[in-house]
N, C-alpha and C positions, 0 to 999 in steps of 0.2 A: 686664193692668191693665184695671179697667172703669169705667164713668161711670152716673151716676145718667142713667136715660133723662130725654131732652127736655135733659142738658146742652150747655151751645153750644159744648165741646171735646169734640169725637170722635178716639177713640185706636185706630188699625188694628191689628191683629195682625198680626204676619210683616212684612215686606217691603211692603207697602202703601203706597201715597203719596196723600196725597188732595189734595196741593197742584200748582200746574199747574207745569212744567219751568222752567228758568231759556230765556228767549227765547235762540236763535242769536247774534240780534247783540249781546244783553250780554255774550255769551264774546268776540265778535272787539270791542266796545266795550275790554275790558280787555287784549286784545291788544294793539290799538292805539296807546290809552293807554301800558301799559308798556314797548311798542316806542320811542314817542318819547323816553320816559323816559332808556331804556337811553340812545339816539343821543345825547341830551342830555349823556349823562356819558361815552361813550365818545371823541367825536368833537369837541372842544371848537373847534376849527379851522374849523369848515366852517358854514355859512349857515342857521340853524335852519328859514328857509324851504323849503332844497332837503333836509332831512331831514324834515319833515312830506311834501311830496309824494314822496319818495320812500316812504314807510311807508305812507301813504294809497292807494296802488297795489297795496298790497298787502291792505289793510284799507279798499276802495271803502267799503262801505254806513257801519262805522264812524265814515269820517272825515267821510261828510256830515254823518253823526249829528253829532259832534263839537262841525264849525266850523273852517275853518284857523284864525284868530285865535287861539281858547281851544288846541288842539292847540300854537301857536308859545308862546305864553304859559305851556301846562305844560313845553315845553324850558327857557327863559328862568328860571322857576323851580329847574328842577333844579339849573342851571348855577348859580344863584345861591346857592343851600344850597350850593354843595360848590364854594367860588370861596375863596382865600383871604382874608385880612383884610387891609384899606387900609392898608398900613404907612404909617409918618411918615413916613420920607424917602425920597425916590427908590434912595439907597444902599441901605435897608435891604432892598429887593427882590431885591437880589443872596443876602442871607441864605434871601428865601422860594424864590427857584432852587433854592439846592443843600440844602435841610433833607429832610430823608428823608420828611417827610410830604405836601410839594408838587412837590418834583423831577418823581420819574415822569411826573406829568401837565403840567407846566408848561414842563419842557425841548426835549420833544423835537416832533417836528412828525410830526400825527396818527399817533401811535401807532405808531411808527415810534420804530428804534434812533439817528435821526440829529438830533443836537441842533440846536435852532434858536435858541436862549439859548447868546451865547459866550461872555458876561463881561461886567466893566466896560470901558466908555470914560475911559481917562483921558489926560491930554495932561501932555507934562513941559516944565517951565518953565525958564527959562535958570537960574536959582539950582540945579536940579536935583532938585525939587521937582514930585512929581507931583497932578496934581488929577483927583479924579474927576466928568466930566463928562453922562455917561451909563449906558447900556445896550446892548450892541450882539447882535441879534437878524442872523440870518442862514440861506437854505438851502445849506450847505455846497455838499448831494450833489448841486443843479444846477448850482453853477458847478464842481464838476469834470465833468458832465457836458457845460458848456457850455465846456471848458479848449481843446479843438482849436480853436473856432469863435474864440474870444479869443485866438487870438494876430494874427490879420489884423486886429482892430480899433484904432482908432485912438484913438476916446473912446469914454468907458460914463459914464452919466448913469444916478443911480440916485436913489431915491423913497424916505423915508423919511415920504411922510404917511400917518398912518392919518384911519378917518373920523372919532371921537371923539378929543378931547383928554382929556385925566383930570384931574378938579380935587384929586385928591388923588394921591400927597403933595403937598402945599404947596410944597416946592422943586422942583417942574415948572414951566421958563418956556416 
């Protein structure tokens, strides 16, 4: 193919390039980028801060590029596409546990075969009548890990706060 001389598109023959390479650090930029991405959605458990520097050690020039801030913010994103929908009622969580499109990622604890989701909490009332009162979250595999050391103990005081409360569903007091 040819061009009228003095046109402002020039067309090489063969193999030719007349445009300048894609820079180094836009490759490890998208590296970067898609690394946190990934961690975002793989790793849902863990502190989006210590997966930005963990990835940024591996992608230096990148993540100055970046920014931590914008870097945590494209995790926070990901997680938020692929998070599922605020059901009505607390009860109804138990449904997004076990449905075959949120289980895998929501049951178990990082990615790991052992569930951290282990049911309803419900209490039974003297008529014999039971009510469901919660959700009850747990690591199985350290309290069997930690079964010899608990039998010497006397009392276990245990912590059910998290840092954020959730204002949805609605029947959360």
């Amino acid at each position: 193919m040819t061009t009228i001389d003095g046109a402002a598109i020039l067309i090489s023959p063969g193999s030719i390039h007349t445009h300048e390479p894609v820079p180094r650090h836009a490759v490890e930029t998208r590296l970067f980028r898609n690394s946190i991405r990934q961690r975002g959605l793989e790793n849902i458990a863990s502190h989006m801060i210590d997966d930005v520097d963990q990835q940024a050690r591996l992608y230096s020039e990148a993540a100055m590029n970046i920014g931590h801030a914008a870097a945590v913010r494209s995790i926070a994103r990901v997680r938020h596409k692929n998070s599922p929908p605020v059901p009505e009622t607390l009860s109804h969580w138990i449904t997004t546990f076990n449905s075959e499109e949120w289980a895998p990622r929501l049951r178990y604890i990082n990615g790991s075969m052992e569930p951290f989701y282990q049911g309803p909490l419900e209490i039974l009332r003297d008529d014999g009548t039971e009510d469901f009162i919660g959700i009850v979250f747990t690591n199985a595999a350290f309290i069997r890990d930690m079964q010899p050391h608990l039998r010497s103990i006397r009392a276990i005081c245990m912590d059910g706060t998290f840092q954020t409360k959730p204002r949805e569903p609605a029947d959360i007091n």
